[in-house]
C-alpha positions in Angstrom: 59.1 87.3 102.5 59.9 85.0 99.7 63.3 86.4 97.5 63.6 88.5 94.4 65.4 87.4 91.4 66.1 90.1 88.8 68.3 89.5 85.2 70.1 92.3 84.0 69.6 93.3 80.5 71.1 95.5 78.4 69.0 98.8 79.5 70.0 97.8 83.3 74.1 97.5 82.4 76.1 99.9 83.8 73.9 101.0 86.3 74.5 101.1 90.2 73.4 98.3 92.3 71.3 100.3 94.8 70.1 103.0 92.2 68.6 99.8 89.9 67.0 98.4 92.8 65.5 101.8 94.1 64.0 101.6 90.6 62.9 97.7 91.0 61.4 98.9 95.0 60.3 101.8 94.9 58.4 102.0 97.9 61.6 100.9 99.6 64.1 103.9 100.8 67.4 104.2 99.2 69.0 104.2 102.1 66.5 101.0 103.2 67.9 99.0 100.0 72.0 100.1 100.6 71.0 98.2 104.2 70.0 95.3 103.0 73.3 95.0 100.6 75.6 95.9 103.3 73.9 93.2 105.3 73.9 90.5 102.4 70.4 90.4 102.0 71.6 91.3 98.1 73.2 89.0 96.4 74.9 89.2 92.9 75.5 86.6 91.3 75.4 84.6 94.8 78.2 87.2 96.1 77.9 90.2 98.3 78.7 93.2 96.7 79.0 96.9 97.7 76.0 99.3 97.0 78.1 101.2 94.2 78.7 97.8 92.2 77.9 98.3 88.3 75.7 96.5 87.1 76.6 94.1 83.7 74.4 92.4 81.4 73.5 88.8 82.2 74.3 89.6 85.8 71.4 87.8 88.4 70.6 89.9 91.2 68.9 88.3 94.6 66.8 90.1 96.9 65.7 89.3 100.8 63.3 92.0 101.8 63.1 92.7 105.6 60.6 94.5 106.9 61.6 96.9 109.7 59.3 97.2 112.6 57.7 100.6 112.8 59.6 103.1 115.0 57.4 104.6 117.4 58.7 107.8 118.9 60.1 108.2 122.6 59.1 111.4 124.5 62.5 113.1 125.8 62.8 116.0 128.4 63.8 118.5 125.8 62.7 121.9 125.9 60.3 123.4 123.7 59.3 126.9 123.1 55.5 127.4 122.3 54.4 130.5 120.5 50.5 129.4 120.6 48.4 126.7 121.8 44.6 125.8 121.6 42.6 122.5 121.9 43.5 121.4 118.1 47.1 122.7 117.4 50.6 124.3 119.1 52.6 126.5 117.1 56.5 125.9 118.1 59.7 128.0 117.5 61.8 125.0 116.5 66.0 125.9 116.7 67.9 125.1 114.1 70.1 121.8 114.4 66.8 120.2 115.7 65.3 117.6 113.3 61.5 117.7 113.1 61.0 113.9 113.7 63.0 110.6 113.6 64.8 109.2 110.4 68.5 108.6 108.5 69.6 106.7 111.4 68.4 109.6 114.2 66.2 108.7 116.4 66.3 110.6 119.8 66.7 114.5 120.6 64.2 115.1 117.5 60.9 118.2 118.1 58.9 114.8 118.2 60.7 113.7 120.9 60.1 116.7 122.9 56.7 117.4 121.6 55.7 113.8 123.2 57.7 114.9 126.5 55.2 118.2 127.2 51.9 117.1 125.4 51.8 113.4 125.7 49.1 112.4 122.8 49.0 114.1 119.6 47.8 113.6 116.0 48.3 109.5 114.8 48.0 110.6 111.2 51.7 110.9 110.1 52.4 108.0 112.0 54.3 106.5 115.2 57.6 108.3 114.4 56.2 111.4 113.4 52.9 112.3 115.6 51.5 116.0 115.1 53.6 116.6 112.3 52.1 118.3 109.2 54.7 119.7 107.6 58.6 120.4 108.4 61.7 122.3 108.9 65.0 121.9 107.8 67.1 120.6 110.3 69.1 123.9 110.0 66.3 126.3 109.7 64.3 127.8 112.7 61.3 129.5 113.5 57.6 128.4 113.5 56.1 125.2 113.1 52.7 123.6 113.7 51.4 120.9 115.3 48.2 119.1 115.0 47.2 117.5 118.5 44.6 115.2 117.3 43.4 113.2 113.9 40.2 115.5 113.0 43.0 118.9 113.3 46.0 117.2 111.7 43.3 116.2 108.2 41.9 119.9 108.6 45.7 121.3 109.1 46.6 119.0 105.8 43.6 120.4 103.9 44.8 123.7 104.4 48.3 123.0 102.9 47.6 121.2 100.0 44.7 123.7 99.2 47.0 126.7 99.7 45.7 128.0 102.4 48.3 128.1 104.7 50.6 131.5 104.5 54.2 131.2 105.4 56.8 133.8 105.3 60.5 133.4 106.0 63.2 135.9 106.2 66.3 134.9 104.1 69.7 136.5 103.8 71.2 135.6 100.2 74.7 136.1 98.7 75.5 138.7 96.6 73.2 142.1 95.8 69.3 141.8 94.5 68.7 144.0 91.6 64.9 144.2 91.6 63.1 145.1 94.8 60.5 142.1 94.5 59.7 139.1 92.3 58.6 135.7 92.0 60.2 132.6 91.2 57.8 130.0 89.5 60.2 126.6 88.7 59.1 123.2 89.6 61.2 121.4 91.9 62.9 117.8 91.7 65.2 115.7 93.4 68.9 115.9 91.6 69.5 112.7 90.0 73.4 112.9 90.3 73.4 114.5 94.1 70.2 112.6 95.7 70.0 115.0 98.6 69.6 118.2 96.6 66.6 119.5 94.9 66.6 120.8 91.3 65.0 123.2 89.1 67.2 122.2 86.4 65.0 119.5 84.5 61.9 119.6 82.8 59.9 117.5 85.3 59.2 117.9 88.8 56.5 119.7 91.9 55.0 122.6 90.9 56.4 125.3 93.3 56.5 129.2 93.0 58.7 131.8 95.8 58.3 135.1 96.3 60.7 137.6 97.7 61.0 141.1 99.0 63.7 143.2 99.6 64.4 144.2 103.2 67.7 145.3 103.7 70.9 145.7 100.9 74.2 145.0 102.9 77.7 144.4 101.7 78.1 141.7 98.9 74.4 140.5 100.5 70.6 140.8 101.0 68.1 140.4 103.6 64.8 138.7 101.9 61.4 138.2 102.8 60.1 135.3 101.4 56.6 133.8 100.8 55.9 130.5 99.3 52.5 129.4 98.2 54.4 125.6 98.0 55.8 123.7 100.8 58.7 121.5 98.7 61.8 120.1 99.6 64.3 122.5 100.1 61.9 125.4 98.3 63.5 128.4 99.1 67.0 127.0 99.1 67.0 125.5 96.0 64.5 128.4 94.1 66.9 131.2 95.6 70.7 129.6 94.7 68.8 129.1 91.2 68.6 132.7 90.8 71.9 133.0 91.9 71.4 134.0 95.1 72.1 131.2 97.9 71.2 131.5 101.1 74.1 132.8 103.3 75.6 129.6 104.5 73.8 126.9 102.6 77.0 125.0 101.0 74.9 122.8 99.3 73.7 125.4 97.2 76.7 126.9 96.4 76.7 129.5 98.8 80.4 130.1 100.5 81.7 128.2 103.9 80.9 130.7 106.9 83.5 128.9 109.2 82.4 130.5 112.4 78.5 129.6 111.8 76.6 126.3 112.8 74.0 127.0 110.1 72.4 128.8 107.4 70.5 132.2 107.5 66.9 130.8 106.9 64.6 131.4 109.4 60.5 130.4 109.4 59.1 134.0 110.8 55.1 133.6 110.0 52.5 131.7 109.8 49.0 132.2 109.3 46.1 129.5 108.9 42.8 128.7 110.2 42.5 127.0 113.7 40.4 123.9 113.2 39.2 124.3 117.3 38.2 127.6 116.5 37.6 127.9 113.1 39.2 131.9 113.4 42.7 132.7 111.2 45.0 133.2 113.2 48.8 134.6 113.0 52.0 133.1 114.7 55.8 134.6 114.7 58.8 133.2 115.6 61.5 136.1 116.6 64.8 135.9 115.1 67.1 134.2 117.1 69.8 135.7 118.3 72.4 134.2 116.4 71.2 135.5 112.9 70.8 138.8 115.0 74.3 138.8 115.8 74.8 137.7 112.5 73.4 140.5 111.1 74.7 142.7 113.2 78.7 142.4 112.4 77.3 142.8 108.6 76.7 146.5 109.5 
């Protein structure tokens, strides 16, 4: 591809290199564009620069797009624990510390990786680095997750979603003491523009997303939730529960305190209930705690 030329003005000085050219690209990744200036495929002022550089007015910023071939995903002998199966979809109780599928520089030991191991083709629709996936998990949160296994279930699957069909419960444990026994958090969600891997209720624009939550269990200085989400957005009921200050136990990016001795947070995926599109029948699927938040629970008796 030819080069990019871009003058700074005024309304571009002072900001950062990468964040300017994320605005400039933005079909390009952030973490796409800081590539190309660590590789000197941006130049400023004919100079390589780092990715934090400040922008100032009259600078001249040159751009070498590469294009990255596509990533298709490996299968890897990795196990996989299937909680239902039929011709169009598998339900999967994913472990936390899995990714879903490949991307920020991981590429192997991914549910993709090991979906592609025990079921060979599945859906093309998300892509070759992300077959039969319709929606995700956290790396750090388990439980249930579908799978479409062909093009005609993953569009049906993705209909269902985005119309709200799809019911999905999750059981939570938050810092601190719930006063009400139920309620609903309504507060569209956007990506923080000072921390770019948070999410944020805090300004005006963003995804509409609501929560809701029920008391389970009141414990010492926490609560057990169950949580239903008529929204699927990034980092829902992380972000919607540490904005009612309640974080979920754990979750340090939301302000919840460091639990030395635990790998991850207390969020776990328990149900899920949507239409099959083989059998056109609702049906139910639940992932069992795993024991690790059952022991985690237990020494907060």
């Amino acid at each position: 591809m030819n080069p990019l030329t871009y003058s700074i003005d005024d309304a571009a000085a002072g900001k950062r290199l990468d964040l300017f050219l994320k605005i400039q690209l933005p079909d390009r990744s952030r973490a796409q564009l800081q590539d190309w200036i660590k590789d000197s495929k941006v130049l400023l002022n004919g100079q390589k620069v780092k990715t934090g550089h400040l922008l100032k007015c009259g600078d001249r910023v040159t751009v070498t797009p590469v294009e990255r071939p596509p990533l298709a995903a490996q299968a890897e002998d990795l196990p996989v624990a299937v909680l239902y199966r039929d011709e169009a979809v598998i339900a999967v109780d994913k472990p936390a510390g899995m990714v879903v599928h490949s991307g920020a520089g991981v590429h192997s030991g991914t549910l993709v990786n090991a979906l592609l191991h025990h079921f060979g083709q599945l859906s093309s629709t998300g892509g070759e680095d992300r077959p039969g996936i319709v929606h995700r998990l956290d790396k750090l949160t388990s439980g249930v997750l579908l799978v479409a296994r062909n093009d005609a279930a993953h569009q049906h699957l993705a209909a269902q979603f985005s119309g709200r069909e799809v019911e999905k419960t999750y059981i939570a444990l938050v810092e601190g003491t719930v006063p009400k026994d139920s309620g609903r958090i309504d507060k569209p969600i956007a990506r923080d523009p000072a921390k770019r891997i948070k999410m944020t209720v805090r300004l005006d624009r963003g995804r509409t997303a609501w929560s809701e939550y029920r008391v389970l269990r009141r414990l010492a200085k926490y609560t057990l939730l169950e949580v239903t989400i008529g929204t699927g957005r990034t980092h829902q009921i992380r972000v919607h529960l540490s904005s009612i200050g309640h974080p979920v136990a754990g979750d340090r990016l939301y302000g919840a305190a460091s639990q030395p001795d635990k790998e991850r947070f207390f969020l776990h995926a328990l149900r899920i209930r949507f239409t099959s599109p083989a059998t056109r029948q609702p049906v139910t699927v639940e992932a069992p705690l795993p024991p690790e938040l059952e022991q985690w629970l237990a020494s907060l008796q």
